[in-house]
SERO-4910 file (N, C-alpha, C, O; in steps of 0.05 Angstrom, whole numbers):
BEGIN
 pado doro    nc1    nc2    nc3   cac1   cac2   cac3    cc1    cc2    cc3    oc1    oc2    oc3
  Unk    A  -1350     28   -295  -1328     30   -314  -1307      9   -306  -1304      2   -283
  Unk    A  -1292     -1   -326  -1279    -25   -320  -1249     -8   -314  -1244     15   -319
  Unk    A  -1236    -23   -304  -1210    -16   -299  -1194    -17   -316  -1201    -36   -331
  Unk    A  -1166     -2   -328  -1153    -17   -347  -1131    -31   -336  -1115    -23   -318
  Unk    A  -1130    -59   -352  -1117    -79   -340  -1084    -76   -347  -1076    -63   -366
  Unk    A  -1068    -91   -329  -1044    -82   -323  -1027   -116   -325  -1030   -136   -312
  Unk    A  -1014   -112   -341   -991   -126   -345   -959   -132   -333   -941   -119   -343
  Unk    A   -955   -149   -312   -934   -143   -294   -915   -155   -313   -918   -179   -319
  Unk    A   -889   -138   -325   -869   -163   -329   -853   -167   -302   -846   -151   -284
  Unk    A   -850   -194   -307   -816   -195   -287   -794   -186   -292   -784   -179   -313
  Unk    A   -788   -186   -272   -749   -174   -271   -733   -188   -291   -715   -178   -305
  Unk    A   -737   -206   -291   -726   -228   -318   -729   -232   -340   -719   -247   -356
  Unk    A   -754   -212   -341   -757   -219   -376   -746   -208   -401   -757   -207   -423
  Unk    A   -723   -200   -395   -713   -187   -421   -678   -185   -413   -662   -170   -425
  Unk    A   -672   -206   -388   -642   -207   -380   -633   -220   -404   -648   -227   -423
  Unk    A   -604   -224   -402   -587   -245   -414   -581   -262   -407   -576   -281   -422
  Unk    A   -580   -265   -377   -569   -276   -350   -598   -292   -341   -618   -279   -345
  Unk    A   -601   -316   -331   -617   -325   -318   -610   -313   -279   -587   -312   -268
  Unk    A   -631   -309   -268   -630   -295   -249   -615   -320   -223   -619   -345   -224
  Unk    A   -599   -308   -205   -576   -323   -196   -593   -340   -182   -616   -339   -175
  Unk    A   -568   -362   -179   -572   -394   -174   -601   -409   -187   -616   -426   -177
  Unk    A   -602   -392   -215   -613   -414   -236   -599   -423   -254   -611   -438   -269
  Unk    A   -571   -419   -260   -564   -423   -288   -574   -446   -302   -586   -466   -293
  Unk    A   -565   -437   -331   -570   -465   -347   -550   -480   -350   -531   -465   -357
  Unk    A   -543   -505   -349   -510   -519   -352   -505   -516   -374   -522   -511   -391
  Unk    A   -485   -519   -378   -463   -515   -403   -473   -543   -425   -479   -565   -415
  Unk    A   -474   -538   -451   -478   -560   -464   -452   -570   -471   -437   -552   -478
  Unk    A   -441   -597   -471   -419   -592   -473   -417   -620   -507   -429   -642   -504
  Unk    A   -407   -616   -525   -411   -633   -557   -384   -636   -561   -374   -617   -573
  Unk    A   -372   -651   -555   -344   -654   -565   -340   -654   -592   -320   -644   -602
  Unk    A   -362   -667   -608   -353   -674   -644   -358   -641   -648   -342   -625   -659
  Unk    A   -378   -636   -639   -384   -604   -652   -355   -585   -653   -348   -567   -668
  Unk    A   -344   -595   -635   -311   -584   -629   -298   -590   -646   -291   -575   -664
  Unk    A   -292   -620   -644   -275   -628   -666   -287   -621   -701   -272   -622   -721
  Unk    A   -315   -615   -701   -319   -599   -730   -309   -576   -733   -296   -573   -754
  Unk    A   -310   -554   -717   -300   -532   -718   -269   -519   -726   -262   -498   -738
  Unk    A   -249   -550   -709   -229   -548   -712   -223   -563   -741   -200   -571   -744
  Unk    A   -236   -566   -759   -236   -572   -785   -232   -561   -810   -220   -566   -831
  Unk    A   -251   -537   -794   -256   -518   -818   -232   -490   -813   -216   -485   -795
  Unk    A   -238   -481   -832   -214   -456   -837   -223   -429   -817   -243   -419   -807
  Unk    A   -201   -425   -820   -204   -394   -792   -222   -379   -805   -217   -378   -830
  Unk    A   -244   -364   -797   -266   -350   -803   -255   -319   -806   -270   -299   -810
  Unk    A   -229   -319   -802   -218   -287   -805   -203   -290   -824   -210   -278   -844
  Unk    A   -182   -304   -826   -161   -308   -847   -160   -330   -870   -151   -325   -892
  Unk    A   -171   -354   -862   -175   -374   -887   -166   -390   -879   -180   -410   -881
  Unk    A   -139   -395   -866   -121   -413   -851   -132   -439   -842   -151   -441   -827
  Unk    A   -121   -457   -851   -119   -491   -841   -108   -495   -818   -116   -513   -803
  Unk    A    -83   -475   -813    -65   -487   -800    -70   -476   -772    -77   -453   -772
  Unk    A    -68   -490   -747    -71   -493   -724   -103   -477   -712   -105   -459   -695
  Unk    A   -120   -487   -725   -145   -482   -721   -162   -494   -697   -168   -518   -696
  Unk    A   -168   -471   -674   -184   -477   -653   -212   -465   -650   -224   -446   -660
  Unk    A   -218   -480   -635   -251   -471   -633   -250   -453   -609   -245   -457   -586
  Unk    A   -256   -434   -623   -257   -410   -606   -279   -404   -592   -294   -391   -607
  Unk    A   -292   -407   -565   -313   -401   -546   -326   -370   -553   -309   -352   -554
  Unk    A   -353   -361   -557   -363   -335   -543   -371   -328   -530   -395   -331   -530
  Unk    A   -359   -312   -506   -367   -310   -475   -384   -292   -478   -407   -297   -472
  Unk    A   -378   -263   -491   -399   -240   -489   -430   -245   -485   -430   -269   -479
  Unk    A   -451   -238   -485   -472   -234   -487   -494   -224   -515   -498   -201   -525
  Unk    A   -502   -240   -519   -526   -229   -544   -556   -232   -535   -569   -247   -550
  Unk    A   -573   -220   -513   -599   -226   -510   -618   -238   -533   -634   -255   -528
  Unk    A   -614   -225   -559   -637   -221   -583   -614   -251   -593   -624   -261   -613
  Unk    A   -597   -262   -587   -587   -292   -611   -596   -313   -578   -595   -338   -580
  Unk    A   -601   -304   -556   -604   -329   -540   -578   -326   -520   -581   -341   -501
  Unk    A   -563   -317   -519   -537   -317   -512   -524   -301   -484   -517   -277   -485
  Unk    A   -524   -315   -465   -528   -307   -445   -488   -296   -432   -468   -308   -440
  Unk    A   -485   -273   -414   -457   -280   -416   -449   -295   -391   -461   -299   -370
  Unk    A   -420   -307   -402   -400   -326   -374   -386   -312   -361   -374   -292   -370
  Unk    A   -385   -321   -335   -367   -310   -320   -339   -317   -333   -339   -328   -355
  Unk    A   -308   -309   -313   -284   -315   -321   -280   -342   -320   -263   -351   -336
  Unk    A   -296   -365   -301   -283   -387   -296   -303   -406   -313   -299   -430   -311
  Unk    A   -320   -397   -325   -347   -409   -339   -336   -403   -367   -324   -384   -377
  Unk    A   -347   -427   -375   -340   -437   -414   -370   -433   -418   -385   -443   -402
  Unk    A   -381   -416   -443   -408   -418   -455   -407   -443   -464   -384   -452   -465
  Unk    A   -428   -463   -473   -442   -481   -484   -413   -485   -507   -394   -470   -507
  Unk    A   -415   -509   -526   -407   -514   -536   -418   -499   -574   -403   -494   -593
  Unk    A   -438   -498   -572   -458   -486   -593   -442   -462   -602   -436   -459   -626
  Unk    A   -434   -444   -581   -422   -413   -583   -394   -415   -589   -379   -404   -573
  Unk    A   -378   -431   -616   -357   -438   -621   -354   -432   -650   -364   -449   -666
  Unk    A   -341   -411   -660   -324   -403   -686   -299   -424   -691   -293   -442   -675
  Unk    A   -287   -416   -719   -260   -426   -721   -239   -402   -719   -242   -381   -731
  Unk    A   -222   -407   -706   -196   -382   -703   -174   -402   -703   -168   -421   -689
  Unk    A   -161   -388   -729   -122   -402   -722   -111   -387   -698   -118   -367   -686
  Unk    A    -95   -402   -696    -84   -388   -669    -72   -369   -663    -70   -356   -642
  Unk    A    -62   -367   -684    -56   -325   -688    -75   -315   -684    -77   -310   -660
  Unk    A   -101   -306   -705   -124   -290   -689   -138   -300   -666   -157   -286   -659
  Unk    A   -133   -319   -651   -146   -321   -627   -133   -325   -605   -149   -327   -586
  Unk    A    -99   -328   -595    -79   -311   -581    -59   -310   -592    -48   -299   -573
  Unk    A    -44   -311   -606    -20   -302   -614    -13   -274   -626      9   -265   -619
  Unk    A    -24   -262   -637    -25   -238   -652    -27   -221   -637    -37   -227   -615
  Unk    A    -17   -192   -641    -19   -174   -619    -53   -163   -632    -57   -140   -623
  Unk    A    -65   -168   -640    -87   -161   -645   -113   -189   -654   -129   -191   -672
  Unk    A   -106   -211   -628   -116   -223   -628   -136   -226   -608   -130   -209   -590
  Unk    A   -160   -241   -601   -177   -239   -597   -173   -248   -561   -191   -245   -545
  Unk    A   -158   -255   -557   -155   -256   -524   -135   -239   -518   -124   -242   -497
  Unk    A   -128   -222   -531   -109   -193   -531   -124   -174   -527   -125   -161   -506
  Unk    A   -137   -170   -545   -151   -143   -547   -182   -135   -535   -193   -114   -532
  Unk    A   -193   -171   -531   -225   -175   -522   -234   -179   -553   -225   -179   -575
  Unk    A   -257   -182   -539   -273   -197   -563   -290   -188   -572   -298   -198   -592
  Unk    A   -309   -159   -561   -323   -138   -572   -303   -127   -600   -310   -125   -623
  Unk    A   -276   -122   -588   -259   -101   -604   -249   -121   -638   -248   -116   -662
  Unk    A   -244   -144   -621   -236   -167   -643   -256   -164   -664   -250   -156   -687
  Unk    A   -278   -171   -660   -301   -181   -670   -309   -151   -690   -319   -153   -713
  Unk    A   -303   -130   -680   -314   -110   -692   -292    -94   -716   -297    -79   -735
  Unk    A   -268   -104   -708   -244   -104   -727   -243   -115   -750   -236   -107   -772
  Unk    A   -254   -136   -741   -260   -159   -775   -282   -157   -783   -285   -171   -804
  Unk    A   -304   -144   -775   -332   -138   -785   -342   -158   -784   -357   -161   -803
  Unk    A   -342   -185   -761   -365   -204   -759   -376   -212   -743   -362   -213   -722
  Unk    A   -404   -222   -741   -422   -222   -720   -416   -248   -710   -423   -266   -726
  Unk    A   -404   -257   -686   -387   -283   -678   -418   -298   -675   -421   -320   -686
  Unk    A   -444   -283   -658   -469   -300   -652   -474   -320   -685   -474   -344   -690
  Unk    A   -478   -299   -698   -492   -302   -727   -475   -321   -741   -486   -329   -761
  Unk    A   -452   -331   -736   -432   -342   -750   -428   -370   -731   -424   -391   -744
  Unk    A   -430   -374   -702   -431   -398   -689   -462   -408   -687   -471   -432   -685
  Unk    A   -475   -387   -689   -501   -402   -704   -508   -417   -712   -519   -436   -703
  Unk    A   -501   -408   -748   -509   -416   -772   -479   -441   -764   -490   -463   -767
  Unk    A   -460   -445   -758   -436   -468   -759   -454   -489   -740   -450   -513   -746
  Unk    A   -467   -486   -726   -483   -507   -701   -497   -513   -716   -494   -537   -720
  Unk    A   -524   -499   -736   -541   -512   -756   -523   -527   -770   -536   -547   -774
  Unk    A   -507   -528   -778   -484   -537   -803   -470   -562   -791   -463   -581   -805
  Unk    A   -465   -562   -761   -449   -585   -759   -460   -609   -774   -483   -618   -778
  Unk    A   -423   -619   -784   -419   -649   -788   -424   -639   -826   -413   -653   -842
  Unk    A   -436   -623   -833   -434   -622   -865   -409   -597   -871   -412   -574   -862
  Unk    A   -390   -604   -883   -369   -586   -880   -371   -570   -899   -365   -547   -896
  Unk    A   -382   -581   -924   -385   -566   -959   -403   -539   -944   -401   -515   -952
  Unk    A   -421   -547   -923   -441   -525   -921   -431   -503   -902   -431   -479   -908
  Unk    A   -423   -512   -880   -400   -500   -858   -376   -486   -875   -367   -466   -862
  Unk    A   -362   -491   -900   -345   -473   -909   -355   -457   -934   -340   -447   -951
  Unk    A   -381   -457   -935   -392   -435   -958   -397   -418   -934   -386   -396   -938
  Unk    A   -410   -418   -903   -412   -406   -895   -389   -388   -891   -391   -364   -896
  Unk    A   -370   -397   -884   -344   -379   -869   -336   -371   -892   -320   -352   -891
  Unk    A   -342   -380   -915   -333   -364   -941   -352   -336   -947   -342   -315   -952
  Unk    A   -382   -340   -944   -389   -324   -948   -384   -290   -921   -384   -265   -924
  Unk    A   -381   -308   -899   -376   -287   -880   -352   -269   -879   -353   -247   -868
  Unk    A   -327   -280   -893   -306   -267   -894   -308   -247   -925   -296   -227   -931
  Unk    A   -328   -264   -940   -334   -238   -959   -353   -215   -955   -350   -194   -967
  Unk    A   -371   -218   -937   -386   -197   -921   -364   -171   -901   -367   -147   -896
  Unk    A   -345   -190   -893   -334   -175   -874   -312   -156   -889   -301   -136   -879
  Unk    A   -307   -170   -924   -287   -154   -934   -299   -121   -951   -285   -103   -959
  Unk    A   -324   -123   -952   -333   -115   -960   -338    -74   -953   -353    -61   -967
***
């Protein structure tokens, strides 16, 4: 009789985190930056003082590994936020964290710096997106 065969996973196969002293380096795209700061705040609509806002959290299932405090994620993992919703506001997103932020405005920051990274550099297509996301989120 044959044995039944056995499948080892590793300890790593289903982290977020690459297991320590592997990381992956930071990608770092400056234009991708300067696109982001282009487009309109992805919460409010706003032109005005628009930054590219980093996502540190963690998403295993979008690729998305989390940063420590002194570590910037990749350049890829970048929304638009005026600077009221991303510090100025008492209910802004380096106020309150960014689980709570994110779940306030009803949007998926992975799903949204995503689809803006497929998009860089075409802006018509980059602001149907943030158009369509702020109508998902009003919803």
């Amino acid at each position: 009789m044959s044995r039944p065969m056995r499948i080892v996973r590793p300890a790593t196969a289903f982290a977020a985190a690459p297991p320590k002293g592997k990381r992956r380096p930071r990608r770092l795209h400056q234009q991708h930056l300067k696109f982001i700061r282009s487009l309109p705040c992805c919460v409010c609509g706003s032109r005005k003082q628009v930054e590219s806002a980093h996502v540190r959290m963690a998403s295993a299932f979008h690729g998305k590994r989390e940063t420590g405090g002194a570590e910037r994620p990749s350049d890829e993992w970048t929304v638009p936020l005026c600077r009221r919703h991303h510090q100025d506001d008492p209910q802004a997103q380096h106020r309150i964290g960014e689980e709570a932020f994110w779940a306030l405005h009803r949007i998926d920051p992975f799903v949204l710096a995503l689809a803006l990274w497929c998009a860089t550099g075409d802006e018509d297509r980059a602001e149907a997106i943030i158009t369509e996301t702020r109508a998902r989120a009003a919803r």
